[in-house]
N, C-alpha and C positions, 0 to 999 in steps of 0.2 A: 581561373579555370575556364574552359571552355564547352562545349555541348561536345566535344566529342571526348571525354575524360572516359579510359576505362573503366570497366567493374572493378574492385578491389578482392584480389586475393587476398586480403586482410578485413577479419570483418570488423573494421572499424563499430560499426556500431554494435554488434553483443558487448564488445570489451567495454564501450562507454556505458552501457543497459546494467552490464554486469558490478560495475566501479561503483555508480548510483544507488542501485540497488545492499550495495557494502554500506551505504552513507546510512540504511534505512536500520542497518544490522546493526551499526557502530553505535547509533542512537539510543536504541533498543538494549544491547548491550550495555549501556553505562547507565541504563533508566535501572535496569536486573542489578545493576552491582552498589548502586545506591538504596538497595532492600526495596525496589519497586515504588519508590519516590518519584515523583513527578516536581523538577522546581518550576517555583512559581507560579505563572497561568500555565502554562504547557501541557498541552493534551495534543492527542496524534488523532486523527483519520484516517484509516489507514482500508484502500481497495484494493480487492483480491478476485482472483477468476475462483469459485468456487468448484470447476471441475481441472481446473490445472493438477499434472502431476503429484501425489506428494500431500495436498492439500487432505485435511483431516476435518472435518466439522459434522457437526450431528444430523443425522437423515431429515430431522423435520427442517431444519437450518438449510438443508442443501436443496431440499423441494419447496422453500417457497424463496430460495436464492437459487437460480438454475444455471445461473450464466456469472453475477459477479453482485458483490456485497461491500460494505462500506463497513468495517468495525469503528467505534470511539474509545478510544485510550486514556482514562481521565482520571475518575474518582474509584468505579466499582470495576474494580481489576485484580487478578490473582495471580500467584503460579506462574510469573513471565521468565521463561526458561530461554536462553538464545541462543541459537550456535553460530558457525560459519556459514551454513547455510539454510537455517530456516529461525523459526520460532514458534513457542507454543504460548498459550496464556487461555485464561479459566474468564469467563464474561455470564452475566444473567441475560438473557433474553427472556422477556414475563416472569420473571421472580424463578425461572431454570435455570438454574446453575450449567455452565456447557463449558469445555474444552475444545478449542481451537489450536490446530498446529499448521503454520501455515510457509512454504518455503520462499522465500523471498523472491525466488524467479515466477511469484504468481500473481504477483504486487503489482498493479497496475498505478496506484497512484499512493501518495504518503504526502499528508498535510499538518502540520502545528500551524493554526491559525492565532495563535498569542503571539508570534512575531511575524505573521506574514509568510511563511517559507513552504513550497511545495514540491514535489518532484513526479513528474509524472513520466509513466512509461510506456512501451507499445507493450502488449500482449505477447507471452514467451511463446504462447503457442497458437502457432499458423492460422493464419487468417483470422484469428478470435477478434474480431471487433468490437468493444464496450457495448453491451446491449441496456436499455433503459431496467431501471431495478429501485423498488423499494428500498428508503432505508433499512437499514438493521432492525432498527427498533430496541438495541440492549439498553439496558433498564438507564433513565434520564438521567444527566449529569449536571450542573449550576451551567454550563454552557454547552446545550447540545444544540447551538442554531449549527446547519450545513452548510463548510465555505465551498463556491465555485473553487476549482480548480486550473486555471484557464491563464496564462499571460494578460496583465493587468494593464491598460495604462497609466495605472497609480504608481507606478515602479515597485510593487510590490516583488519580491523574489519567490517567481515561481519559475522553478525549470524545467520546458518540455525537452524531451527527445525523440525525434521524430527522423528515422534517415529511412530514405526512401528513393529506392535507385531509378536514376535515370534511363529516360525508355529509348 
């Protein structure tokens, strides 16, 4: 390809954002259909834009998350409902029981760190850039250390997606 490569009247990257973000559904999905079984080490990480479209989370939850939140997917988990395109699931934050429903085009990143695998995504909505953020803090799990999310030199499989048009 060369520097002078057209824009694409195809927006190649939503359809790849969109595909990825299926992988997060499909996952999620078969975790629900196993009666909310998690096998073996596997637990998710899972970051979301708290004020993206669509997204549902408790007022104290959303004012001291203003911009984007990290959930953990482990032990203390309820109610994981999935559709085509979103999901919902019940978490304790301080011994509060809360409901989360959250649509998958809000997902900024999804991590299982018991085999290494991550996906990370840009922000569905305009200009929203990752702002720094507390963790969650929902209630401690036998492994709640926080993986980096980043392309590894270890050959670890994490996948960014990042397309970004040429000026």
């Amino acid at each position: 390809m060369s520097d002078n490569t057209p824009d694409s009247l195809i927006p190649y990257d939503e359809i790849v954002q969109e595909a990825l973000r299926a992988v997060v559904g499909r996952v999620l999905g078969e975790i629900q259909q196993n009666g909310s079984e998690l096998p073996g080490n596997h637990h998710f990480y899972i970051t979301f834009k708290t004020h993206a479209p669509g997204v549902s989370i408790p007022g104290h939850l959303r004012e001291r998350f203003p911009d984007e939140m990290t959930i953990v997917l482990q032990n203390k988990f309820w109610d994981l409902a999935v559709d085509e395109t979103r999901f919902s699931v019940g978490l304790s934050f301080n011994q509060m029981p809360s409901k989360l429903d959250i649509p998958y085009s809000a997902i900024t990143a999804f991590v299982d760190p018991a085999v290494d695998f991550g996906l990370q995504f840009q922000a569905s909505v305009a200009d929203m850039a990752p702002a720094p953020h507390e963790d969650a803090e929902n209630d401690p799990t036998e492994q709640s250390a926080r993986p980096t999310v980043e392309e590894s030199e270890d050959g670890s499989n994490v996948v960014t997606v990042d397309f970004g048009k040429k000026k």
